[in-house]
C-alpha positions in Angstrom: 2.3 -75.1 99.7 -0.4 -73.0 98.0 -3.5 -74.5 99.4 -7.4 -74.4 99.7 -10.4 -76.6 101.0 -13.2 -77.7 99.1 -16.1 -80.1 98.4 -16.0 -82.3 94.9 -19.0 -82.8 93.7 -19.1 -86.9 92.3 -18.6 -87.5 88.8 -22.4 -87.9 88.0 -22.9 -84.7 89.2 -19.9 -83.1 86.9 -21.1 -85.1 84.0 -24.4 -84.0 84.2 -23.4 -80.2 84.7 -21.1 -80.7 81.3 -23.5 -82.0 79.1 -25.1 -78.5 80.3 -22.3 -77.0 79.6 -21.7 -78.2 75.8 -25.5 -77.9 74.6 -25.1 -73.8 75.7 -21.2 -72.8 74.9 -21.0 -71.6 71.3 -17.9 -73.7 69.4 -14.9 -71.3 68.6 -14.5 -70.7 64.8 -12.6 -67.5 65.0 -8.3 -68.1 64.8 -6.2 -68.2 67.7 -6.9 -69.2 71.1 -10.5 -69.3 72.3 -12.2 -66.8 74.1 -13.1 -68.8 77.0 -11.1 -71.3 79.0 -13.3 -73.7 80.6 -12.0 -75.4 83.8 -11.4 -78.7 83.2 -14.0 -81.3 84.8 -12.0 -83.1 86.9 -10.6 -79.8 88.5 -14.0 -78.1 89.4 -14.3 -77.5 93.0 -16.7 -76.1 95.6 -14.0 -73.8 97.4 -14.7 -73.6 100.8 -11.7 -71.6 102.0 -8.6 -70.6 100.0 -5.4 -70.3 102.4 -2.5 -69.5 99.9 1.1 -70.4 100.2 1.3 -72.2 103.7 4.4 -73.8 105.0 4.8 -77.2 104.4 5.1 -78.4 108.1 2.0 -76.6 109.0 -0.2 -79.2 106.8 -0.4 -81.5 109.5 -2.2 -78.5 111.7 -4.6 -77.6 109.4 -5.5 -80.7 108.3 -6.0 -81.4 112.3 -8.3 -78.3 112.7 -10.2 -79.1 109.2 -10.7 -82.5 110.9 -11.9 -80.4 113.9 -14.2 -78.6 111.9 -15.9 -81.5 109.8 -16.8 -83.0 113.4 -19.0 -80.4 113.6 -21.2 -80.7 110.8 -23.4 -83.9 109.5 -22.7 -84.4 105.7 -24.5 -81.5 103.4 -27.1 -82.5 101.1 -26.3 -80.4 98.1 -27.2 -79.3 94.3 -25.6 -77.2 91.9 -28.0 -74.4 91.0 -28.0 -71.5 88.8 -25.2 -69.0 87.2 -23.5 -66.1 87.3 -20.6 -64.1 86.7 -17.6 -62.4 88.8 -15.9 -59.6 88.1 -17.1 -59.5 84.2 -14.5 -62.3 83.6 -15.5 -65.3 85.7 -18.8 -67.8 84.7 -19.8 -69.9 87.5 -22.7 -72.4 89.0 -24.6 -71.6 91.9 -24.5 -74.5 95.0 -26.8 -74.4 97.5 -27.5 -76.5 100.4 -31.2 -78.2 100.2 -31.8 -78.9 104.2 -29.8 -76.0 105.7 -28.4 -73.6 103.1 -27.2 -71.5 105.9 -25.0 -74.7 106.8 -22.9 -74.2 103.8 -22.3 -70.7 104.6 -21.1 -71.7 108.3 -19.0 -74.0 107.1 -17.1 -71.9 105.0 -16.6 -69.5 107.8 -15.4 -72.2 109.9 -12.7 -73.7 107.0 -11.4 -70.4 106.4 -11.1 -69.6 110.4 -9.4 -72.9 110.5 -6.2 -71.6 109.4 -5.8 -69.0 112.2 -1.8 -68.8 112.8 -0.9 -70.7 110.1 -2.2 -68.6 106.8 -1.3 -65.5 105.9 -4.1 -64.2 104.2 -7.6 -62.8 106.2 -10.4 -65.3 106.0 -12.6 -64.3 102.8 -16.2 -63.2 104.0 -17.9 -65.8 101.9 -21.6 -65.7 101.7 -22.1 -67.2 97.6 -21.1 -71.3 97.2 -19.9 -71.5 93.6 -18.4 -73.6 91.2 -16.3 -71.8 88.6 -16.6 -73.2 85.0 -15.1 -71.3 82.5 -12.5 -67.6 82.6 -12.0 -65.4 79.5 -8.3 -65.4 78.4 -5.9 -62.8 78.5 -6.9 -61.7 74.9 -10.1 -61.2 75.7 -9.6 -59.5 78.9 -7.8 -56.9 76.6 -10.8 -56.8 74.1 -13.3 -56.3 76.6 -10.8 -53.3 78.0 -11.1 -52.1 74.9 -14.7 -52.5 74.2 -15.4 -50.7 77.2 -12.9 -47.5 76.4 -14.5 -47.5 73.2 -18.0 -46.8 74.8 -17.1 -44.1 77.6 -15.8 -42.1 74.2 -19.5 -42.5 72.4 -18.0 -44.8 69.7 -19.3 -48.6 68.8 -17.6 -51.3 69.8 -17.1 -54.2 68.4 -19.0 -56.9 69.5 -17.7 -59.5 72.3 -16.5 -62.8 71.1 -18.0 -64.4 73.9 -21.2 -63.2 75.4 -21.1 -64.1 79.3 -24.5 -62.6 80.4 -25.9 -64.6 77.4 -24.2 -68.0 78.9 -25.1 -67.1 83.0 -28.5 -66.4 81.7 -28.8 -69.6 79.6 -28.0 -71.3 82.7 -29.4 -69.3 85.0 -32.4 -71.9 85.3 -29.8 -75.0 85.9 -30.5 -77.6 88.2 -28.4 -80.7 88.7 -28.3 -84.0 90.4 -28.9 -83.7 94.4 -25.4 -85.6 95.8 -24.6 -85.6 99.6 -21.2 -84.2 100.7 -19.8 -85.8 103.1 -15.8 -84.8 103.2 -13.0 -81.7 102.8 -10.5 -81.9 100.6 -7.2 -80.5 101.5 -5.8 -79.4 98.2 -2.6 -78.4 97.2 -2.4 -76.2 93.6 0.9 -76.8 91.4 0.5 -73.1 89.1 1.0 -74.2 86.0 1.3 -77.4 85.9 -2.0 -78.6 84.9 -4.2 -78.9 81.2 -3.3 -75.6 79.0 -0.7 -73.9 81.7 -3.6 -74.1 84.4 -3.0 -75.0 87.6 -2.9 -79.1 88.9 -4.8 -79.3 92.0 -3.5 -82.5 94.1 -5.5 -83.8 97.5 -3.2 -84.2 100.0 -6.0 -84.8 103.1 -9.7 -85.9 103.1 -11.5 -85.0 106.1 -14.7 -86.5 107.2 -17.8 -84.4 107.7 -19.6 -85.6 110.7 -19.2 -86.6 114.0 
């Protein structure tokens, strides 16, 4: 089972950050598949820890030590806040904590140290809540490549069919509605299987935060 913890923000929180979104993402006019591939409302996430491909009879384990964990922490008063980008490819919102934004960080820590034994992959060092929003496609991964190849040799390139900077900075001043967290999901991602060939993301455990 590939799977990762994470916090869901309510749906007046997603609805407010995608009537954001529409008013500042250009329509696509050009032909063929858009630039961008926004991430589908009901699948954005705050990951706290990402675990991989786990063996299916060590859900019960995790789940206990995510349950562990959550007892640990009183329910996170939260808002999405601000923008940025990963890797030149990635446009996401910022999340911060409004009591204790240290919190948030700790709890990550703890999620991802949850799965000692029974994931394979080294707990990320996560120090930057985010929710991602929107990916560039394949195509213009290779553009960009190519815009960039085209620079190092002194020629022009072609401007970008989707301007990130321009969208992280248009949202860089974005502040939703304040909700209160108070539950991990377990979630398992199907590849594939979701809206456009993206992935399906299916709870399987909610855990309660507080004691």
């Amino acid at each position: 089972m590939r799977l990762f913890a994470a916090l869901r923000p309510p749906l007046d929180v997603l609805d407010h950050l995608e009537q954001t979104l529409q008013t500042v993402s250009p329509p696509w006019l050009g032909a063929g598949p858009p630039p961008l591939r926004w991430v589908a409302p009901e699948q954005r996430h705050v990951t706290l820890a990402f675990y991989g491909e786990v063996p299916d009879g060590a859900l019960e384990d995790l789940a206990g030590a995510l349950t562990a964990v959550g007892g640990e922490y009183e329910p996170l008063r939260l808002q999405l806040a601000g923008a940025g980008i990963f890797s030149r490819a990635t446009l996401w919102v910022g999340v911060r904590a409004l009591d204790d934004d240290a919190a948030l960080v700790r709890l990550m820590a703890d999620c991802g140290a949850a799965a000692e034994g029974v994931s394979h992959l080294e707990p990320r060092d996560r120090h930057r809540a985010h929710l991602t929003v929107a990916r560039l496609s394949a195509r213009q991964h290779r553009e960009e490549a190519d815009r960039r190849r085209r620079s190092r040799r002194g020629e022009v390139p072609r401007a970008p069919s989707v301007d990130l900077p321009a969208l992280a900075h248009a949202l860089s001043l974005y502040r939703g509605p304040e909700w209160e967290a108070g539950e991990i999901e377990l979630v398992q991602s199907h590849l594939g299987a979701g809206r456009g060939g993206g992935p399906h993301h299916e709870v399987v455990a909610t855990l309660p935060l507080g004691r």
